[in-house]
C-alpha positions in Angstrom: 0.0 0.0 0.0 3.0 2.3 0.7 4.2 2.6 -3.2 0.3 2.9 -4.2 -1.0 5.4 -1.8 1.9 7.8 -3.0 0.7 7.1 -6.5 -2.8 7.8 -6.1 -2.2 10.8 -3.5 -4.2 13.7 -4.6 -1.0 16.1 -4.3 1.4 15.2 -6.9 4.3 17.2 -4.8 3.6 15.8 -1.4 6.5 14.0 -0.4 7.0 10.9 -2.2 4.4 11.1 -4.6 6.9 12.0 -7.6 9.4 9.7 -6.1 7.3 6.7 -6.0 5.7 7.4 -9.8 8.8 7.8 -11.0 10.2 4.4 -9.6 7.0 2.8 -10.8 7.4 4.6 -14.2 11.0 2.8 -14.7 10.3 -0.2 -13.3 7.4 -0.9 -16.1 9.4 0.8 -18.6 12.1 -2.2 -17.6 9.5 -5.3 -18.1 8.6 -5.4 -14.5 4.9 -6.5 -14.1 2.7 -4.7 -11.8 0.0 -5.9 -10.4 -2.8 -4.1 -8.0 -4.7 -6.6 -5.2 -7.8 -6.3 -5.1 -8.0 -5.8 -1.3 -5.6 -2.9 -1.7 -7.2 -1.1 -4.4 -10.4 -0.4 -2.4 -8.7 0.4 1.3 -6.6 2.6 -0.5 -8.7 5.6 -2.0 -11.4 5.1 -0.2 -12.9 8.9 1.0 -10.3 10.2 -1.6 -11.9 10.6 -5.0 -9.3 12.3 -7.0 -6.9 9.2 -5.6 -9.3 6.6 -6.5 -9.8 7.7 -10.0 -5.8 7.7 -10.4 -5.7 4.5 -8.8 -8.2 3.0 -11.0 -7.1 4.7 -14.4 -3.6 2.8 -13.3 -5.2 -0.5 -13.1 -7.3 -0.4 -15.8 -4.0 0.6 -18.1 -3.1 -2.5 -18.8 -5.6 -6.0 -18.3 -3.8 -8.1 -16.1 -2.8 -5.1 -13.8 -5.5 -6.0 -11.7 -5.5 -9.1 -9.3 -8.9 -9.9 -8.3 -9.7 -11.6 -4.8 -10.7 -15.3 -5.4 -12.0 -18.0 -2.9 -8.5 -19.8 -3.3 -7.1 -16.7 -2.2 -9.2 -16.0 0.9 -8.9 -20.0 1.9 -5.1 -19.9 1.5 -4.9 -16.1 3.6 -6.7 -18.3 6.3 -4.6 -20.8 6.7 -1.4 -18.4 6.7 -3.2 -16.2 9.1 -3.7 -19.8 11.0 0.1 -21.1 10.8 1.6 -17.1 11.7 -0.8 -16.9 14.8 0.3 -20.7 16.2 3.7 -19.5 15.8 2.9 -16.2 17.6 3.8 -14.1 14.6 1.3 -11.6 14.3 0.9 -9.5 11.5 -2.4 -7.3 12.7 -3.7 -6.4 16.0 -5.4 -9.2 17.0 -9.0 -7.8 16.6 -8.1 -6.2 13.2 -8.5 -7.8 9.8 -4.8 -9.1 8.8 -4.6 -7.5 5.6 -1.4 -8.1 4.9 -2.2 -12.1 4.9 -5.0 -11.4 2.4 -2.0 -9.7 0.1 0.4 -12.1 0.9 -2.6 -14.9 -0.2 -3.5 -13.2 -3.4 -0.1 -13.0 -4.6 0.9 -16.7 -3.8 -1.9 -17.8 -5.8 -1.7 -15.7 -8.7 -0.1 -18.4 -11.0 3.5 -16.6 -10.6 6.6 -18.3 -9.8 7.7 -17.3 -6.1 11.1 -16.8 -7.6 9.5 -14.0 -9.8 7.3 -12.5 -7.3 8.4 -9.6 -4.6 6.0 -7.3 -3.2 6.6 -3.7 -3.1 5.6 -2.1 0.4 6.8 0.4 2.8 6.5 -2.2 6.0 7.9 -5.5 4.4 8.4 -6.9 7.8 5.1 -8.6 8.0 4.8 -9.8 4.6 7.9 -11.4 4.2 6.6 -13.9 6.4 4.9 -15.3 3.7 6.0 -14.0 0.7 9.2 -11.9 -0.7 8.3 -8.6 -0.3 10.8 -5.4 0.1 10.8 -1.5 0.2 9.6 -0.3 -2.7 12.5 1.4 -3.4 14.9 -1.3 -2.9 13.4 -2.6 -5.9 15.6 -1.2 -8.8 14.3 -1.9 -12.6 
């Protein structure tokens, strides 16, 4: 959410913002593939109009930009949320939905190799539990 709330930020100069598109801009200029969860695109923007208009005119850009939230998905996010709170490894407060688990679930079962596959956040710690995932600007194109 880090990389993609910059992006869709209603203020193109607050801090960040030009930062982040411009890293986003080189890495699909490179061949990277971006793709969008569906659970983030909605927490996102929401109450921000002007973001959630950029947000979805990023997504819809390109048709497999956008990772929708399947069953598999949702199954797969419960039984990492299962395994991460047996091993005392939480991810959320423990009366908050574990979003990160629901990311972490939709990217594992997107069909993409796990060698292929790094998410790019600003709070990695959590989701690399499950999943590769680094700062977003650690990621260089």
């Amino acid at each position: 959410s880090g990389p993609l709330g910059l992006i869709a930020h209603p203020q193109y100069g607050f801090k960040g913002v030009v930062e982040a598109t411009e890293w986003l801009s080189r890495n699909i200029t490179a061949g990277s593939r971006v793709m969008v969860p569906a659970i983030e695109a909605r927490t996102l923007a929401r109450k921000k109009i002007v973001g959630l208009r950029r947000l979805d005119a990023f997504v819809n850009a390109t048709p497999d930009r956008y990772l929708p939230l399947s069953d598999e998905a949702l199954r797969l996010a419960a039984d990492l949320w299962a395994e991460s709170r047996q091993m005392g490894r939480l991810t959320a407060h423990p009366q908050a939905l574990d979003i990160d688990v629901i990311i972490a679930a939709q990217a594992l079962s997107a069909g993409i190799a796990p060698s292929d596959l790094v998410i790019a956040t600003t709070n990695p710690k959590h989701l690399s539990q499950f999943v590769n995932a680094k700062h977003w600007s650690e990621i260089v194109a």
